[in-house]
C-alpha positions as CSV (number, residue, x, y, z in Angstrom):
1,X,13.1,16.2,72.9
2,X,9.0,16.5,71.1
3,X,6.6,15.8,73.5
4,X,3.8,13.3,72.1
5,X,0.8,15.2,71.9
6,X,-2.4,13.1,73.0
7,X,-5.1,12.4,71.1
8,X,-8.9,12.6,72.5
9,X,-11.1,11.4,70.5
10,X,-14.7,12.4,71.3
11,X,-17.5,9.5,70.5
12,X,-20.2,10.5,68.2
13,X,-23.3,10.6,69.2
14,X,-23.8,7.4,66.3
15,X,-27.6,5.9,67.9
16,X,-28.7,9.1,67.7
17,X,-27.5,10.4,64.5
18,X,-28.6,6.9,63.4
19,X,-32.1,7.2,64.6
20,X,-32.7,10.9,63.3
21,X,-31.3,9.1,60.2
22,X,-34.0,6.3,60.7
23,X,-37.0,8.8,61.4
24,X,-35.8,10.9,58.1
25,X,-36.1,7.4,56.2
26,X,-39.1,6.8,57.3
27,X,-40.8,10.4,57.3
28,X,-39.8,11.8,54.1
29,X,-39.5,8.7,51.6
30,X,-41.3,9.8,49.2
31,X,-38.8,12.9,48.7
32,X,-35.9,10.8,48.9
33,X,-36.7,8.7,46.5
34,X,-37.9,11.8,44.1
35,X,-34.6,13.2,45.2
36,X,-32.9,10.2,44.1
37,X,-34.4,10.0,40.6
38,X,-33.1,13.2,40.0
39,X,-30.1,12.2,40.8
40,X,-29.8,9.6,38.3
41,X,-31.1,11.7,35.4
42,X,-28.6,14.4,36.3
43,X,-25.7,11.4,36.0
44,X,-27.7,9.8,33.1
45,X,-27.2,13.3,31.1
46,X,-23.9,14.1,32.4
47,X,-24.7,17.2,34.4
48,X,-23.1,15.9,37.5
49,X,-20.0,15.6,35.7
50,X,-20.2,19.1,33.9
51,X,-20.7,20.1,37.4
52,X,-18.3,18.3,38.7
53,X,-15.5,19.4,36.3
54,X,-17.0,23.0,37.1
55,X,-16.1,23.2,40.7
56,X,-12.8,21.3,40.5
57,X,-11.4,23.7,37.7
58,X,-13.5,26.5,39.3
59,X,-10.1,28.8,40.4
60,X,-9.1,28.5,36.4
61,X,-12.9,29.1,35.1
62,X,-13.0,32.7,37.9
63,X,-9.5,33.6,36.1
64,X,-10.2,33.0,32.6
65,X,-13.9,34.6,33.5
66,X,-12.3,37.8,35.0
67,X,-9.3,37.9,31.9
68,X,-12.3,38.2,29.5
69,X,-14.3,40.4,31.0
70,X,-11.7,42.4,31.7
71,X,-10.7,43.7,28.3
72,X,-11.7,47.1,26.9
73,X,-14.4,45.4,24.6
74,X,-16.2,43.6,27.2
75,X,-16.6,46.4,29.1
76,X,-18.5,48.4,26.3
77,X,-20.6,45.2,25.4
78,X,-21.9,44.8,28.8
79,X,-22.3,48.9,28.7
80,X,-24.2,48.9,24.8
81,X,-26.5,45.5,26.5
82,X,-27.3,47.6,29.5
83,X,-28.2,50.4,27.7
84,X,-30.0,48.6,24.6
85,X,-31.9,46.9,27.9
86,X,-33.2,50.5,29.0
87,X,-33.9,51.2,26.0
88,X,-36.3,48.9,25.4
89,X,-37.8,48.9,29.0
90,X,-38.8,51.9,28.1
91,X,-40.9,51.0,25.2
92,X,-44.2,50.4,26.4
93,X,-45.4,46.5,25.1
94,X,-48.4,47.4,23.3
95,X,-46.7,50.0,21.0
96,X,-44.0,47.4,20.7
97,X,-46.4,44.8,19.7
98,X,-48.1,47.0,17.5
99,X,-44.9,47.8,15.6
100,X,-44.5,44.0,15.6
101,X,-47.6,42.9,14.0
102,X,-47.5,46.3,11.2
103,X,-44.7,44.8,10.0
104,X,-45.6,41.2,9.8
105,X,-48.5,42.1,7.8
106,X,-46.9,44.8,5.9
107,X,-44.0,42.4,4.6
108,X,-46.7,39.7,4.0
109,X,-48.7,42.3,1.6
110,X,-46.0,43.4,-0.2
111,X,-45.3,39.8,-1.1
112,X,-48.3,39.7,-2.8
113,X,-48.3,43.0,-4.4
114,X,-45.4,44.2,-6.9
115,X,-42.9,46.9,-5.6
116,X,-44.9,50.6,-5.2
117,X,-43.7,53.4,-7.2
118,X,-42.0,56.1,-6.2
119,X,-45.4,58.8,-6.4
120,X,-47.3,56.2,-4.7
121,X,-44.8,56.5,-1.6
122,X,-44.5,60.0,-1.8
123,X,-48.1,59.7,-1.2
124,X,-48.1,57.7,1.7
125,X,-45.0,59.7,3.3
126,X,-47.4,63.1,3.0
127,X,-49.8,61.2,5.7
128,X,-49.6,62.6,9.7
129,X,-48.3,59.0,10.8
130,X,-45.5,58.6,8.1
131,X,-43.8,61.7,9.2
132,X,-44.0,61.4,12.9
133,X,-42.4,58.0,12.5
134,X,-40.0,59.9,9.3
135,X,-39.1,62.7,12.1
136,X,-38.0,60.0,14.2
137,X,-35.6,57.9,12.0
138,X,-34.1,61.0,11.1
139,X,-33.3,62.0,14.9
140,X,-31.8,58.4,15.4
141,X,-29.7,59.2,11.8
142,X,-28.7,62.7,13.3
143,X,-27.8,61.3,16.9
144,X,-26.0,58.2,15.1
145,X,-24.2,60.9,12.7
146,X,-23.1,63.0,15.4
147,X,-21.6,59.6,17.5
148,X,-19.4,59.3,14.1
C-alpha cells in the first residue's frame, strides 16, 4: 500500500525578513512612496492592465508576432527599412539639412512667384550645380529602370 510521505516544513526566517522589511520602510520612503505614485498613474491610465493582458496572452501575441513576420512581405519590409536606414546613415546631416532648408525656401518662393518658363529652366539646368544634382537623379532613374 502508499506510503504517506512526510511533510517538513521549514520556519521562515519572519523577524528577520520583517525587520529588513522595517529598515527598508524606514530608509528608503521617500522612493517608496515615488514608487507608489507611479503606480497609481500607471492603473489610473490603464497601463497596468494593457500590461497585464500583455503577459497573460503573451504565448498568443509571440505566435501571431512570428505568423506575421514570417510571410514573404515582411521579410522584404524589414530588408527595404534596413536598407533605406543605411542609406541615410550615410548621408552626412549638414548636406541633409541643407537639402532640407533649399527646398523649404524654394517651395516658399515659388508661391510667390508664377510658374518659370521653360528657357528660364533651361537656364538654370546649364549651371555646374543643376547638373551634378541632374547626373544624379538620372543614375537613381537608371538603377531604378534596371531593378524593373
Amino acid at each position: 500500500m502508499a506510503q504517506p510521505i512526510p511533510l517538513t516544513v521549514t520556519p521562515r526566517n519572519e523577524p528577520d525578513s520583517l525587520e529588513r522589511l522595517d529598515d527598508a520602510l524606514r530608509n528608503h520612503t521617500a522612493a517608496i512612496l515615488s514608487a507608489l505614485q507611479l503606480l497609481q498613474l500607471l492603473h489610473d491610465r490603464g497601463v497596468l492592465d494593457l500590461v497585464r493582458g500583455l503577459v497573460g496572452a503573451g504565448d498568443q501575441l509571440a505566435g501571431m508576432a512570428t505568423a506575421a513576420i514570417d510571410s514573404p512581405d515582411s521579410v522584404r519590409a524589414i530588408r527595404n527599412f534596413i536598407l533605406l536606414t543605411k542609406f541615410f546613415a550615410s548621408i552626412p546631416p549638414d548636406v541633409l539639412s541643407s537639402l532640407v532648408k533649399t527646398a523649404m525656401q524654394g517651395a516658399e518662393r515659388e508661391k510667390s512667384q508664377e510658374a518659370p518658363g521653360l528657357l528660364q529652366l533651361l537656364r538654370r539646368m546649364n549651371s555646374e550645380n543643376s547638373r551634378h544634382a541632374i547626373a544624379v537623379s538620372l543614375d537613381l532613374l537608371e538603377s531604378v529602370g534596371k531593378g524593373l
